[in-house]
N, C-alpha and C positions, 0 to 999 in steps of 0.2 A: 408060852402064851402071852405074857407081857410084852416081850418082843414083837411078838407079831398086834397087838394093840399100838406100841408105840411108831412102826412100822405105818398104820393107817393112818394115827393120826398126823403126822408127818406128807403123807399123801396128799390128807386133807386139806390142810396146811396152806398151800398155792391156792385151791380150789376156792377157800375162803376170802383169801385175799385179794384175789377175781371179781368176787361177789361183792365186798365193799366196796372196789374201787369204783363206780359208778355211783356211789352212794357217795362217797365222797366229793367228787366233782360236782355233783348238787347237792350239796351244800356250801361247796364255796363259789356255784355260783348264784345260790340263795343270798351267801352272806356278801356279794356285790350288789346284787339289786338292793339290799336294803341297805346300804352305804349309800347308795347312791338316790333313789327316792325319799330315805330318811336325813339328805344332808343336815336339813334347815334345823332337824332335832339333834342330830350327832355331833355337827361341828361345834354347838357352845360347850358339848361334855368334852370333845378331846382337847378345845384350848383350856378347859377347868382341868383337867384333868395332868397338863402340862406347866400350866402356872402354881399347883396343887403339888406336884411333883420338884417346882425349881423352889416352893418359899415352904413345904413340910417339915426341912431339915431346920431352919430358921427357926419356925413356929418350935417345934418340940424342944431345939436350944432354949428358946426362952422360959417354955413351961419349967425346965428343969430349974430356970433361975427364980423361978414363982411369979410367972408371969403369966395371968390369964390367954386359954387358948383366944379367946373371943378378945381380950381386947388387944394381941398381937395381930391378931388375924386382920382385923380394922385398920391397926397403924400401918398396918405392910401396904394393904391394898391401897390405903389415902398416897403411902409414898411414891408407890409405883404408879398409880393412878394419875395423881395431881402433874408431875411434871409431862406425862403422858396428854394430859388433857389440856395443859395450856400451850402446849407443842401442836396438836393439833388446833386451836385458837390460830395462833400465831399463823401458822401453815393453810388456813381456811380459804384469806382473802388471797394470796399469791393462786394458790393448786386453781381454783376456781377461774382466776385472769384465763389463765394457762389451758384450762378446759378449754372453755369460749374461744380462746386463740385457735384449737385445733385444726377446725374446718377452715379457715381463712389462712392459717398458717402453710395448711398440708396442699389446700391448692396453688398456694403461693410456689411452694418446693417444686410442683409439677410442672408449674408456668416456666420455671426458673431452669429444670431442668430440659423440659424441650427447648428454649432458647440454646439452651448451650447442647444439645442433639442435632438440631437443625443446620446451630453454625459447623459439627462437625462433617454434616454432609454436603458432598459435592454441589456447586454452585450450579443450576439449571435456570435458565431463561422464565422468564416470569411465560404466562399465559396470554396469549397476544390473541386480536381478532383486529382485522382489517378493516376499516371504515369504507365506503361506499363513496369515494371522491367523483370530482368532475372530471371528464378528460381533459380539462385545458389544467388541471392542475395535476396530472402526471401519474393520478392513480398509483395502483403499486410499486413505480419505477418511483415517483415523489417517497415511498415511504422508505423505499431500498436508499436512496441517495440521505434519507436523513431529514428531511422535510415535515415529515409528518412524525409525532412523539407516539411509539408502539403503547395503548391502550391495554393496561390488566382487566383482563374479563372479571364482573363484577357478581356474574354469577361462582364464579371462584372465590372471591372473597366471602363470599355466603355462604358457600361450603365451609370453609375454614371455620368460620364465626360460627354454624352449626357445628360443627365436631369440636370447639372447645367447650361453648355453655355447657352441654350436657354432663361432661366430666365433669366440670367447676362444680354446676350442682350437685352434681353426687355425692362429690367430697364433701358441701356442705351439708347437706340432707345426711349423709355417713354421720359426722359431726355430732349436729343434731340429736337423734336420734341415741349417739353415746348417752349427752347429757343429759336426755330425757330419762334413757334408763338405769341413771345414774341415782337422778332422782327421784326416781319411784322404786327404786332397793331400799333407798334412806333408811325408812322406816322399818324396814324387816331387818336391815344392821342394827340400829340404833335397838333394836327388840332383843335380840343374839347376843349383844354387847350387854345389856344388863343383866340379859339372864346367864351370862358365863359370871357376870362378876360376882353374882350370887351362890351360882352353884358353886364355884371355889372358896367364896367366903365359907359357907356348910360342910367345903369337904376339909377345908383347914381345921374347923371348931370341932365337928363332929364325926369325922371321917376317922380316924386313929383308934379311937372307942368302940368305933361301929364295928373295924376288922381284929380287937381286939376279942370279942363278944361273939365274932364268928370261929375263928380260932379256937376258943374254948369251949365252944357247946356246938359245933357240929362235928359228927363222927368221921367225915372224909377226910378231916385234916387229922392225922396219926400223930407225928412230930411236932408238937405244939411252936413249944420252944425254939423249936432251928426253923421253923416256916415264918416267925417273926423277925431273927434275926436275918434271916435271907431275904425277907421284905425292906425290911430299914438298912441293909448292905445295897440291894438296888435300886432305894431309893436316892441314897447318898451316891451313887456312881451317876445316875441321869440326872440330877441336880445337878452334880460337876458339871458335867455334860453343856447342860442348858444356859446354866451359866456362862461358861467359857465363851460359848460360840456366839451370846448373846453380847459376850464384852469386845470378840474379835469385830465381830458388824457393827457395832458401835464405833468403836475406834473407828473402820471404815469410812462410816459415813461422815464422821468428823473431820478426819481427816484431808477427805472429798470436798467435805464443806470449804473450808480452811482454804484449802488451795485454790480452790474458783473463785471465793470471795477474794484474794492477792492477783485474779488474775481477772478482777471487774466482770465477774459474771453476774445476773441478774438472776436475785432468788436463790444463795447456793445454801443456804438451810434445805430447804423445801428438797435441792438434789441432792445431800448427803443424808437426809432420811429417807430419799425413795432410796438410794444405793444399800444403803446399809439394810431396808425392808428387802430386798429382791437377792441379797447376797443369800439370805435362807434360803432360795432353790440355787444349784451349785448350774453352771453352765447357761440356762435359761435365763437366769436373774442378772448375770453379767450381760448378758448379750444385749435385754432389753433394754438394760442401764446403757451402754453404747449406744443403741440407735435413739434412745429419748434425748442422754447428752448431743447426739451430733444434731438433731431435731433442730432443741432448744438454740445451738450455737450458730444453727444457719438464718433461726428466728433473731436472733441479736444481732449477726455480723453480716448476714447476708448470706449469698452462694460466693465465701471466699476460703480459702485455703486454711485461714487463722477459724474459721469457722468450727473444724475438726480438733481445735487446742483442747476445748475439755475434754472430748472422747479419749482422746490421746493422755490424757492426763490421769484421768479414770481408771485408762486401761493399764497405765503403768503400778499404780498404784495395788489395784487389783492385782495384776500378777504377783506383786512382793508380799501382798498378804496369801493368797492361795499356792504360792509357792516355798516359802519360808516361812509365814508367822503360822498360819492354820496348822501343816504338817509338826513343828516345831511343838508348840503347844498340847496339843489332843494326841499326836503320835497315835498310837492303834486304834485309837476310840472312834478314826473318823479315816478309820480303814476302810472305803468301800468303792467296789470296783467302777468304772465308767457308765457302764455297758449295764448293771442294774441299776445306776441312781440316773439315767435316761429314762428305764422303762417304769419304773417306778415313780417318776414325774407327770409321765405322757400317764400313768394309771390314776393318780388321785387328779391330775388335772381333769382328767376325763370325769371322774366319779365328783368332785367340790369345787371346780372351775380353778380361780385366781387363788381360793384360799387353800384348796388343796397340795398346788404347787411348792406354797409357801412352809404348809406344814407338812410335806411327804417326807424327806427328809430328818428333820428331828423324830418325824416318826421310826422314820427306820433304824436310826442309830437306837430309839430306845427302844423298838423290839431286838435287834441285835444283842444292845447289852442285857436286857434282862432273858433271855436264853442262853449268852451266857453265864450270867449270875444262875440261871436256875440248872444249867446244863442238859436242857432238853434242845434238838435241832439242831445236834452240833455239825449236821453236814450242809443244812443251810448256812449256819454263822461261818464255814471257812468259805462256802461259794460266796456268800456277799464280801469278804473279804481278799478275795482274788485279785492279786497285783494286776495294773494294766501290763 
């Protein structure tokens, strides 16, 4: 008799797991639409939630030395914060030239490049029309002999002169149009930005207490004792984490800096903090840093050869950190395949735009690490770690 009960339910078994899987699938694709409609709410909790996670370990060192959570929690943020905020100062009146340059820049590149399109193609006779001579001056035999100077038709020039304005202003109007909607974000950044600084400041002071207090007085949690220790072990692993890779883009963009300034570049603060911001997306963030460096250096040097020196400089650099320093340093941590941190860029970009990009990444290494810290989806964690 048991047998044949355990026999059904077994049966069952599949039938069940049929039945959720459509349930499953909406819900995860409940839980994108509300990623995606709730960014303007979500985005300040996951960078609170990430700056919360890189200064937690910090904060609770110092409690142990008797140091108020609240007033470490204050000192970290003024440190982080201040050179953060007179970085951005300093970086306000260059980024903004730079803006304005764009439209007048980028048509200029286009101007620049059809000249040198045009010189590549075959030389053809300009557009000629025949003037209506006397016969005692030889008519079309005077212009065959050289007599008469062949006349470019000036409704061709008109054409010409129609099919560049319209591009030109597009690019400016394109332009434009950035800066405008550059500046009317302002305000809903600058809104995100104090409310992350806040809700991190709360979850530094009162955040520890709060999961302390759940821990203890709810029934779902069994293992009291190991569910905390396994919290503050994958705390301390994404903290490393956030740290490291925040000190490898720093050097980066230092470094970046450094080298354009020795090599009279204009503004090279301003490009080794966009380098070292963009190195957070892996493949994407590089690429844009090349086309803004060769941008900028055709805006300085012209359309010449020396023009491509920073990109080229950039790029070399970049390669020795993504090939040596990064691997070297994080080794497993920052195991993950191509072919997922593509898709998984083109997905938060999709879902948070610019800031998604930035933060898809970090994100995925710390759902990675703490699955394995918790050893739940161990057959996702070897797929994201699938050698190329």
């Amino acid at each position: 008799m048991t047998d044949q009960v355990n026999a059904e339910d077994a049966d069952a078994l599949p039938s069940r797991q049929t039945a959720t899987r459509p349930l499953g699938w909406l819900l995860g694709l409940a839980l994108l639409y509300t990623l995606y409609f709730a960014k303007t709410l979500l985005m300040p909790v996951v960078v609170a939630g990430l700056f919360t996670l890189l200064l937690g370990p910090v904060v609770a060192w110092l409690k142990s030395r008797h140091v108020p959570r609240t007033l470490s929690a204050v000192l970290l943020l003024c440190a982080i914060g201040g050179p953060f905020t007179l970085l951005a100062v300093e970086l306000s009146e260059p980024a903004q030239r730079w803006v304005k340059q764009v439209p007048e820049l980028t048509a200029k590149v286009t101007e620049q490049l059809s000249i040198l399109t045009d010189g590549l193609e075959p030389e053809q006779g300009p557009l000629i029309e025949t003037r209506a001579e006397p016969a005692d001056q030889g008519g079309f035999f005077a212009w065959f002999r050289g007599d008469v100077e062949p006349e470019v038709s000036e409704s061709a020039q008109d054409e010409d002169q129609r099919d560049e304005d319209p591009v030109t202003a597009k690019l400016k109007e394109g332009g434009l149009e950035m800066l405008v909607s550059m500046l009317a974000a302002a305000p809903l950044i600058i809104a995100q930005l104090v409310t992350c600084i806040m809700l991190t400041l709360f979850l530094l002071v009162f955040g520890p207490r709060l999961f302390e207090t759940f821990v203890d007085n709810f029934p779902q949690v069994r293992d009291k004792r190991r569910t905390i220790c396994l919290v503050g072990a994958m705390q301390r692993e994404l903290s490393r984490y956030i740290v490291t890779v925040s000190l490898i883009n720093t050097g980066l963009g230092l470094t970046t800096a450094l080298v354009l300034w020795m090599l009279g570049m204009d503004d090279p603060l301003l490009w080794g903090v966009m380098v070292g911001l963009l190195n957070f997306a892996p493949y994407i963030g590089p690429l844009l840093s090349l086309a803004v460096l060769s941008l900028a250096g055709i805006a300085q040097y012209g359309l010449e050869w020396v023009a491509l020196l920073p990109a080229v400089v950039y790029f070399s650099i970049n390669m020795l950190e993504a090939q040596l320093v990064t691997p070297l340093v994080l080794g497993r941590n920052m195991r993950l395949n191509p072919l997922i941190i593509i898709l998984w860029l083109m997905l938060w970009g999709w879902l948070w735009g610019a800031a998604g990009v930035l933060l898809a990444v970090p994100l995925l290494v710390c759902l990675k690490l703490a699955a394995a810290q918790l050893n739940i989806l161990g057959n996702w964690v070897r797929l994201v770690e699938t050698r190329a």
